[in-house]
VMD Tcl script that draws the C-alpha trace (Angstrom):
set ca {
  {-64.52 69.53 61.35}
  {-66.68 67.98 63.89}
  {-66.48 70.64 66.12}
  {-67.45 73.46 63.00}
  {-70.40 70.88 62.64}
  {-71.53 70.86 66.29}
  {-71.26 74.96 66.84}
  {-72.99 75.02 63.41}
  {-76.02 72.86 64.93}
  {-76.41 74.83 68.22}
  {-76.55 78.03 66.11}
  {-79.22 76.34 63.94}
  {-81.22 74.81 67.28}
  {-81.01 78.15 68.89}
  {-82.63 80.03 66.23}
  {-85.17 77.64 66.19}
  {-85.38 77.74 69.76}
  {-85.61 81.53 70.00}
  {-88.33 81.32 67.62}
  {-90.85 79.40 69.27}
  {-89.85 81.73 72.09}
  {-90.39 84.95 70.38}
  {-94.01 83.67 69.18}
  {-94.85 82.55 72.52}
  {-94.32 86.08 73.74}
  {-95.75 87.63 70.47}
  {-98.95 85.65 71.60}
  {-98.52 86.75 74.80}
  {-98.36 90.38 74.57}
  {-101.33 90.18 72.45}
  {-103.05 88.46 74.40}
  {-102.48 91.09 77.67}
  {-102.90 94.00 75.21}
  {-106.55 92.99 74.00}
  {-107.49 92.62 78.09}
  {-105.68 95.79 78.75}
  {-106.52 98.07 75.78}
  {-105.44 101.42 77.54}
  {-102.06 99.87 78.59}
  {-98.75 100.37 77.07}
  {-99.05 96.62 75.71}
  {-101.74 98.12 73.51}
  {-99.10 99.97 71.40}
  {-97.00 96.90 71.11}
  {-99.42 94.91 70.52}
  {-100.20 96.40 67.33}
  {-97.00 95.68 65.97}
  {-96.22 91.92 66.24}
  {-93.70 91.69 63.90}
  {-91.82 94.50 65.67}
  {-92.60 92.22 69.00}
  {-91.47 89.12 66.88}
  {-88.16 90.52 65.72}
  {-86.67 91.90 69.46}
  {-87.98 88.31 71.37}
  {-86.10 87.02 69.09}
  {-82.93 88.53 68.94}
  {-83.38 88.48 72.76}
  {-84.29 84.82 72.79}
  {-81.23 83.99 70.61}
  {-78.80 86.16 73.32}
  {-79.82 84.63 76.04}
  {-79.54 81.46 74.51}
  {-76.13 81.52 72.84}
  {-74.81 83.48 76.08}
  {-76.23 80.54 78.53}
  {-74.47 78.22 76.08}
  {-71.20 79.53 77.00}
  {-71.39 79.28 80.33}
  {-70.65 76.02 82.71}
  {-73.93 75.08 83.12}
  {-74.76 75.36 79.43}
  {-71.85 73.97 77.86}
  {-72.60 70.58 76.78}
  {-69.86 70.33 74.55}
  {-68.98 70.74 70.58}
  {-67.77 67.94 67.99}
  {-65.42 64.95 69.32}
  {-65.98 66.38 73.37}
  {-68.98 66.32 75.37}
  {-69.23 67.57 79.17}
  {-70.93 67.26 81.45}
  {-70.74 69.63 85.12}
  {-70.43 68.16 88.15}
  {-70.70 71.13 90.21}
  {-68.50 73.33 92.19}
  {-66.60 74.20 88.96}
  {-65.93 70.50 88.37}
  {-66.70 68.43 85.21}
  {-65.97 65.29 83.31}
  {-65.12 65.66 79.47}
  {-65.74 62.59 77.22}
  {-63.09 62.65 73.88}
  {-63.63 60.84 70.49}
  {-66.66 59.12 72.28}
  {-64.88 56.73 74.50}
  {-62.44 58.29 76.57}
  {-63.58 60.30 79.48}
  {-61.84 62.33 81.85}
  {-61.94 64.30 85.10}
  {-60.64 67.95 84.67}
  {-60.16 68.98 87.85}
  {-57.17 67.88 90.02}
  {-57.68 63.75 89.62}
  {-58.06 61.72 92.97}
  {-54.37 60.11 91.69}
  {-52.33 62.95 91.61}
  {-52.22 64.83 88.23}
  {-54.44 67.64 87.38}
  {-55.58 68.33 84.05}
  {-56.50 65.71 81.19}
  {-52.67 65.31 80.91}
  {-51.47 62.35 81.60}
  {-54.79 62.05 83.93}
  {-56.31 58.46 84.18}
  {-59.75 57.70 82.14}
  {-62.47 56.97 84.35}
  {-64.47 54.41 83.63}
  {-67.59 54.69 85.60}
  {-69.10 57.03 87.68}
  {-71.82 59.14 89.89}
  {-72.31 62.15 92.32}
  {-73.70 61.44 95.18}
  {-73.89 64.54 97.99}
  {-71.16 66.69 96.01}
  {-69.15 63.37 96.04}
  {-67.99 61.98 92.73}
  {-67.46 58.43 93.56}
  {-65.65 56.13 90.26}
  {-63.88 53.53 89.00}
  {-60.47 54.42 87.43}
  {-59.09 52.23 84.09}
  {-61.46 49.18 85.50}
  {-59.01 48.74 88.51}
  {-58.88 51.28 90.95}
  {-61.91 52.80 92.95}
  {-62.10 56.42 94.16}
  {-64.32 58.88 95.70}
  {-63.72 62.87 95.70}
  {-65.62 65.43 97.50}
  {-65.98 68.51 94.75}
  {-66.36 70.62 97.69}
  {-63.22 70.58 100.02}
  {-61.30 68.71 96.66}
  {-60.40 66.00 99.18}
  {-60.37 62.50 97.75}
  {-59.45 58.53 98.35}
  {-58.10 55.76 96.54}
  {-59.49 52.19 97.09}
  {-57.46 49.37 96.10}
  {-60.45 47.52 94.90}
  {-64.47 47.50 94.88}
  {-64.64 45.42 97.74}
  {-62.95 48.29 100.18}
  {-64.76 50.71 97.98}
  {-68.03 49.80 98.63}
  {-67.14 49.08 102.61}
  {-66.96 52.95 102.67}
  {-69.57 53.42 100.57}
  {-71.87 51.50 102.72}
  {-70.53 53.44 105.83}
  {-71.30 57.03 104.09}
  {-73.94 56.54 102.01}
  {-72.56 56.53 98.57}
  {-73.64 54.51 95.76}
  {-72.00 51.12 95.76}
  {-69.97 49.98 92.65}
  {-72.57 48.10 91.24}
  {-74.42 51.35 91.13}
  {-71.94 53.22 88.98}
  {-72.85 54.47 85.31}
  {-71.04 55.73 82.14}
  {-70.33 58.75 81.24}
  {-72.76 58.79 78.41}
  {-75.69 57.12 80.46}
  {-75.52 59.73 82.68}
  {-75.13 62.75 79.55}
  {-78.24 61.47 77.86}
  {-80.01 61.41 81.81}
  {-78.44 65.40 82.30}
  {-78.63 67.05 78.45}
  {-82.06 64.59 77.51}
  {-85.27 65.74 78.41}
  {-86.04 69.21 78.89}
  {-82.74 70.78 79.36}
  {-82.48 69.25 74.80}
  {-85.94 71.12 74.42}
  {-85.71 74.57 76.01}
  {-81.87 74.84 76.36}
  {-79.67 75.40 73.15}
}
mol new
graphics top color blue
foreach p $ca { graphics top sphere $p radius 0.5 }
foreach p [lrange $ca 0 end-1] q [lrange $ca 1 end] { graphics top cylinder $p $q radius 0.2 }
display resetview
């Protein structure tokens, strides 16, 4: 049900969204038309609605298609995600659980039977995080090499030694969703 909800929400924020994008360019090929009068903007510019209509139905495309994609899915209903890059991503479940779908830095790929991660950040195409509040790791989304630190003490002596944020610098997964989906990527993305 949530997830009906959520797809039923991005279709209502993209049409919106392609709206306001289909009268911006309404406005704009009127505009270039009356400069231009013996261009072929001239005969579209007489019919905005016609203009309206196919920005739209462009604008709501584009949209829906970028949604689909890695870099637009933000997730629907009980899931969000969020990309890390290089194909990677973390996906949060029923709001509390989040998990690393690539191959985990302990051994099991997939979310089955893979360890919740706690807290997080990507630093340099390195996702450095804390594991179920104990262990400490740091994968390179890259070459898909990664380390396990016993605790946040040896953790942050190789953070320190390659740059990486320390463990007191590590965020949720959901301070770092509002950072990545707020702003404009909420306002001009669907």
């Amino acid at each position: 049900m949530e997830y009906l909800f959520g797809f039923v929400f991005t279709l209502i924020k993209i049409a919106l969204q392609a709206s306001a994008y289909a009268t911006a360019a309404t406005w704009l090929v009127g505009l270039a038309a009356a400069r231009r009068p013996t261009s072929v903007l001239k005969h579209l510019g007489r019919d905005g609605w016609q203009v309206w209509q196919r920005s739209f139905m462009v604008a709501c495309v584009v949209l829906f298609g970028f949604s689909c994609t890695y870099w637009g899915d933000h997730g629907l209903g009980d899931s969000a995600r969020l990309p890390l890059g290089h194909g990677e991503e973390l996906v949060a479940l029923n709001g509390d659980e989040t998990y690393f779908t690539g191959q985990t830095p302990f051994g099991v790929s997939d979310m089955g039977g893979a360890q919740q991660i706690d807290k997080f950040r990507v630093a340099d195409e390195i996702l450095c995080g804390q594991a179920e509040q104990t262990a400490y790791f740091s994968y390179n989304l890259a070459t898909k090499e990664h380390r396990v630190f016993a605790d946040s003490l040896a953790y942050n002596a190789y953070a320190i030694s390659h740059g990486l944020p320390a463990s007191h610098e590590l965020e949720t997964f959901w301070q770092q969703y509002r950072r990545y989906w707020g702003g404009w990527r909420f306002w001009l993305l669907a």
